[in-house]
C-alpha positions in Angstrom: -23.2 7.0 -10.9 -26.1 8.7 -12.8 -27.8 7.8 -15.9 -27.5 4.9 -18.1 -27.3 5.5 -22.2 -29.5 4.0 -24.7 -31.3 1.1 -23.2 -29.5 -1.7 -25.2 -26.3 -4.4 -24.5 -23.3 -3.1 -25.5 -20.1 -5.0 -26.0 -17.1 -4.2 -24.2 -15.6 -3.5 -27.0 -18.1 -0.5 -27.7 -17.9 0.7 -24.5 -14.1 1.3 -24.9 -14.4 3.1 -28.2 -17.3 5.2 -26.9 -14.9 6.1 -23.7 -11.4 6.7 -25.3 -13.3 9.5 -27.2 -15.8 10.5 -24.6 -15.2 13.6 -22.4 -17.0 12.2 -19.6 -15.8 8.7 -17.3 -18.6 6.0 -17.5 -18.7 2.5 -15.7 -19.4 -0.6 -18.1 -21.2 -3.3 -16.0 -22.3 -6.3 -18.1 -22.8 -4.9 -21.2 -24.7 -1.4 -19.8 -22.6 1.7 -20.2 -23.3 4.5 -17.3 -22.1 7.7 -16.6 -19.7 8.6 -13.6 -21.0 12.0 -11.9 -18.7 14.2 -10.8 -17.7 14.8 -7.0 -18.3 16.9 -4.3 -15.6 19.2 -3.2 -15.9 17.5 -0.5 -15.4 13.7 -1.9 -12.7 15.1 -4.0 -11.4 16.8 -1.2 -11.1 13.2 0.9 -10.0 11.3 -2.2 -7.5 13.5 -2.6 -5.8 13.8 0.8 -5.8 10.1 1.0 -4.1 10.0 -2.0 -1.6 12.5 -1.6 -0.8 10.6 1.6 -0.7 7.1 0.5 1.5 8.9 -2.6 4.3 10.4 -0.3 4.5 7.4 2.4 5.3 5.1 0.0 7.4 6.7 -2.5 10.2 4.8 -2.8 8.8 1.6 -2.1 7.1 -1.5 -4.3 3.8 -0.1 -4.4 1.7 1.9 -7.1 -0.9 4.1 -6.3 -3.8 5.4 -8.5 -6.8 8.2 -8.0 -10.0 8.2 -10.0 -9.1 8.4 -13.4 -7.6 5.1 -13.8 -9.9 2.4 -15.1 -10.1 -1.2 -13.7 -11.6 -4.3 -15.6 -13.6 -6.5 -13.5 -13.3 -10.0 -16.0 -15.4 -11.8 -13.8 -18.1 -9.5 -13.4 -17.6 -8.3 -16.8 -17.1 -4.4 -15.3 -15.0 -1.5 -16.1 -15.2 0.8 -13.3 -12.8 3.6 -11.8 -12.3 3.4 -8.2 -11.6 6.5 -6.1 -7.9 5.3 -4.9 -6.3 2.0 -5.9 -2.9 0.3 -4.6 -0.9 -2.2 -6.7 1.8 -4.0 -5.9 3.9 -3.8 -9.8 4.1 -5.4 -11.9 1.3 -3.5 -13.2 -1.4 -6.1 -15.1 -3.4 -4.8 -17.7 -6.8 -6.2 -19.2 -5.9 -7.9 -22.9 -4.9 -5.6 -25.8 -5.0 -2.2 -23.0 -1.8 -0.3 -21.7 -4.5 2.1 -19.7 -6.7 -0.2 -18.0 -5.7 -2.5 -15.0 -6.5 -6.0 -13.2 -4.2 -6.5 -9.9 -5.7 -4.5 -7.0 -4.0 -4.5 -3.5 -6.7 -2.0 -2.1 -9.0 -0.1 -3.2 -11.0 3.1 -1.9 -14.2 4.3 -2.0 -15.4 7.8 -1.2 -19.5 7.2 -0.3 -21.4 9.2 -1.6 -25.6 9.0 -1.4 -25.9 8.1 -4.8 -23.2 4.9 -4.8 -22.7 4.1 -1.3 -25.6 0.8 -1.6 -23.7 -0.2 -4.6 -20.3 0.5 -3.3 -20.9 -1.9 -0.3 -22.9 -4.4 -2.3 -22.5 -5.4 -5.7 -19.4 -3.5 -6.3 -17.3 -4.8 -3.2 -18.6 -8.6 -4.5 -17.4 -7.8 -7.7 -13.8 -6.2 -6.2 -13.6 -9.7 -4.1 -13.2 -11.7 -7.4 -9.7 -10.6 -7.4 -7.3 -12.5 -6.0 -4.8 -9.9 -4.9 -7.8 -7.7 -3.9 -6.9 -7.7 0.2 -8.5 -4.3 1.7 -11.1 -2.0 1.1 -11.6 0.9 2.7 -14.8 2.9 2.8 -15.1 6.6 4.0 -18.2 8.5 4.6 -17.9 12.0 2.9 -21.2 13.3 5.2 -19.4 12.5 9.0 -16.4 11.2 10.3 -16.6 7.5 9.9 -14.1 5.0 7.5 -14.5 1.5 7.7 -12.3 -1.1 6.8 -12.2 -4.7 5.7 -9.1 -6.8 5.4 -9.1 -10.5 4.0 -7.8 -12.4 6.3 -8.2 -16.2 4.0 -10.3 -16.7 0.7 -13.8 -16.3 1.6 -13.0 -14.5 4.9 -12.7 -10.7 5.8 -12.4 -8.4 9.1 -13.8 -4.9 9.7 -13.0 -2.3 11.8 -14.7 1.1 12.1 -12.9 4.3 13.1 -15.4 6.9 14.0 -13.0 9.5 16.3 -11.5 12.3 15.7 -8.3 11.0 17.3 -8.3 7.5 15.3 -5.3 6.5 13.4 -6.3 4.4 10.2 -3.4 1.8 10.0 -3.9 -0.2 6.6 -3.2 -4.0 6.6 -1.8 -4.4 3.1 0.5 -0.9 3.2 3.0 0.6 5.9 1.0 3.6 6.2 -0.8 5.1 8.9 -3.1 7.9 8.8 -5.2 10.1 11.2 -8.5 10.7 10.4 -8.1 14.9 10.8 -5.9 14.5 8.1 -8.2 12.5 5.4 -10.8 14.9 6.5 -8.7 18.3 6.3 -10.7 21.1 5.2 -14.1 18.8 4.9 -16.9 20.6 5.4 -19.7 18.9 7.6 -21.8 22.1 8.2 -22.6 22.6 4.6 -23.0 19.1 2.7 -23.4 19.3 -0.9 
């Protein structure tokens, strides 16, 4: 995220308006409307090896999976936000009166990046947790090799692994997919971070 508009409450009303017709993706969180910055190549490299991954393994089976541009609603945070990669299990639920905006996450993925990570693993992740279906997040550092990965195990309780190897195999709780790390991180480049 980057800079917030006009200093003043908007409704979420407004902020869908403003964002149908808006060029640019923003995040809506509680009334303040703030504009998404656009990746790295090496986020949107990540983002979208994961996805392509997660896309082909489970063709074919009950899952839907989403990159970037699809917005989530948050109702109990009151927060529209797009998430780098989402997993649903259909059928698809949509926030009130929307047919582009969903509110049944299986997993979610982030992509850190030095502006977001604090919020990513803070604020947002709380906000993510409201949802009952919500069972794994991933995080994955776009600067070294390192994902990390929480899984609810009961309500209020969640494990986390770490993979930091170049040999690790990211197996995902909520999905039958496995994935090595080489492969998220094909053609990353480490040696010249943005």
């Amino acid at each position: 995220m980057t800079q917030t508009l006009e200093q003043r409450t908007y409704t979420a009303n407004e902020y869908l308006e403003f964002e149908v017709n808006s060029e640019e993706r923003h995040e809506y969180i509680n009334g303040e409307i703030i504009q998404v910055s656009g990746g790295t190549p090496n986020h949107n490299k990540i983002a979208g090896n994961l996805f392509a991954h997660l896309n082909f393994a489970l063709k074919r089976q009950p899952y839907e999976v989403f990159v970037t541009d699809q917005r989530l609603w948050i109702p109990e945070k009151r927060i529209y936000t797009y998430p780098d990669i989402m997993v649903m299990i259909p059928p698809l639920k949509y926030a009130e009166g929307r047919r582009d905006t969903l509110t049944n996450p299986l997993m979610i993925v982030e992509v850190l990046s030095k502006s977001t990570e604090a919020y990513d693993r803070g604020d947002k992740f709380a906000a993510y947790r409201t949802f009952s279906s919500f069972q794994e997040y991933v995080l994955i550092n776009q600067y070294t090799l390192q994902v990390e990965q929480y899984t609810r195990i009961e309500p209020q309780k969640w494990t986390f692994l770490e993979y930091t190897s170049s040999d690790a195999i990211l197996s995902f709780s909520t999905v039958p997919v496995e994935v090595e790390l080489l492969e998220i991180y094909n053609k990353v480049d480490f040696e010249n971070p943005e």
